[in-house]
N, C-alpha and C positions, 0 to 999 in steps of 0.2 A: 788734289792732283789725280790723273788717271792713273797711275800706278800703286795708287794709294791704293783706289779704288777694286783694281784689279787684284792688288793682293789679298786685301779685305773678301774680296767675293771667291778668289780658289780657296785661299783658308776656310771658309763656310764650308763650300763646296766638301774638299777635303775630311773635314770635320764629321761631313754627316756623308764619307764614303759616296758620294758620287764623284768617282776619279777622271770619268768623261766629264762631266759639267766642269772642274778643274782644270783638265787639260785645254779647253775650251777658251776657259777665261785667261790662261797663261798665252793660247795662241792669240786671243783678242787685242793684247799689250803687244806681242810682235808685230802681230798686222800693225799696229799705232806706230808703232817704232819705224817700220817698211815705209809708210805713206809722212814719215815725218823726214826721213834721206831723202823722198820725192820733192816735199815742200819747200826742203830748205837748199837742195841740190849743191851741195859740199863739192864735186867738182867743180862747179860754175865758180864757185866763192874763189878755188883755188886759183885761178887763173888773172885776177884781180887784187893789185898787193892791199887796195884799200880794205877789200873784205877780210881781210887778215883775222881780225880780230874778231870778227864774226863770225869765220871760217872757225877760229879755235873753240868758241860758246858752243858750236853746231858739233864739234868734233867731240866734246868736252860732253855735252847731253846723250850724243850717242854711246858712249863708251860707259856713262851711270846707266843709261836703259840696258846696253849688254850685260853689266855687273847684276841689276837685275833681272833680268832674261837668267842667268846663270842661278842665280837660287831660286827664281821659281820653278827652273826645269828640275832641281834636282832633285824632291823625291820621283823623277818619274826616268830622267837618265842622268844620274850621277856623275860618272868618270866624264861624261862631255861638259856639265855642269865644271866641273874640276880644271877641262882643257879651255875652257873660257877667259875663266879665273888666269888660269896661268898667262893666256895670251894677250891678257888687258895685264899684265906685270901685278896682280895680285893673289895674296892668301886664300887659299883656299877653304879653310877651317873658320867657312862662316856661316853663320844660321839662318833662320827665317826672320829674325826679327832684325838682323844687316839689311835686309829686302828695301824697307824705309829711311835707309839713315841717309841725312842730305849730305852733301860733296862729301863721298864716301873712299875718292878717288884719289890719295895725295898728291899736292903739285910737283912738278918732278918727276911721278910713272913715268915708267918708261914700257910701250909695248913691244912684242915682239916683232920683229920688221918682215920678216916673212911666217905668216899665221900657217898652221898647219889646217887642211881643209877636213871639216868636222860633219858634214855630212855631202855625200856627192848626188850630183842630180843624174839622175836615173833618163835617159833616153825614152822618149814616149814610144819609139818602135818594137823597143826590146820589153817595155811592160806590155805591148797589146799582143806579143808573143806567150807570152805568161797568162793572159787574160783569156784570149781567145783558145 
């Protein structure tokens, strides 16, 4: 699987101190993640009672890809690593080798219903104020 893969190649990475080539291969697994809410379009499902349960599978995959998202970011930003965790309704106090574990999510999570916003999008006017 590609998450496999990805974590296999930042631990490399890692390993031998290239912390850009790692930060890299963590961003490569998010972009997969971004174009997989494109593919499978979880709004669309919501709006149809048949997709239900496809909708839950789609809902259910994104929320192990953020569990993983959350420990591959965390040697690099930890305490958001942390606010991840929390906002998928789990433990914190987990290592690099949870990164692989399958349905690592118990039935029944509950996440938070209003997510605290973990990084904000910056205005492209007010960065080319900075820039220029």
């Amino acid at each position: 699987e590609y998450y496999r893969k990805k974590a296999k190649e930042t631990e490399k990475y890692m390993d031998e101190y290239h912390v850009s080539d790692g930060i890299q291969s963590v961003w490569a697994y998010i972009a997969r993640t971004n174009k997989y809410i494109d593919e499978t379009a979880p709004w669309a499902l919501a709006k149809n009672e048949e997709d239900r349960e496809k909708l839950k599978n789609v809902m259910y995959n994104l929320a192990e890809s953020l569990r993983r998202i959350a420990i591959m970011v965390r040697p690099f930003i930890a305490n958001t690593s942390d606010k991840i965790l929390e906002q998928l309704g789990l433990e914190t106090n987990v290592s690099w080798e949870d990164l692989c574990k399958e349905n690592a999510i118990p039935a029944g999570t509950k996440v938070v219903e209003k997510a605290e916003i973990l990084f904000t999008r910056l205005d492209k006017l007010f960065l080319l104020k900075w820039v220029v």
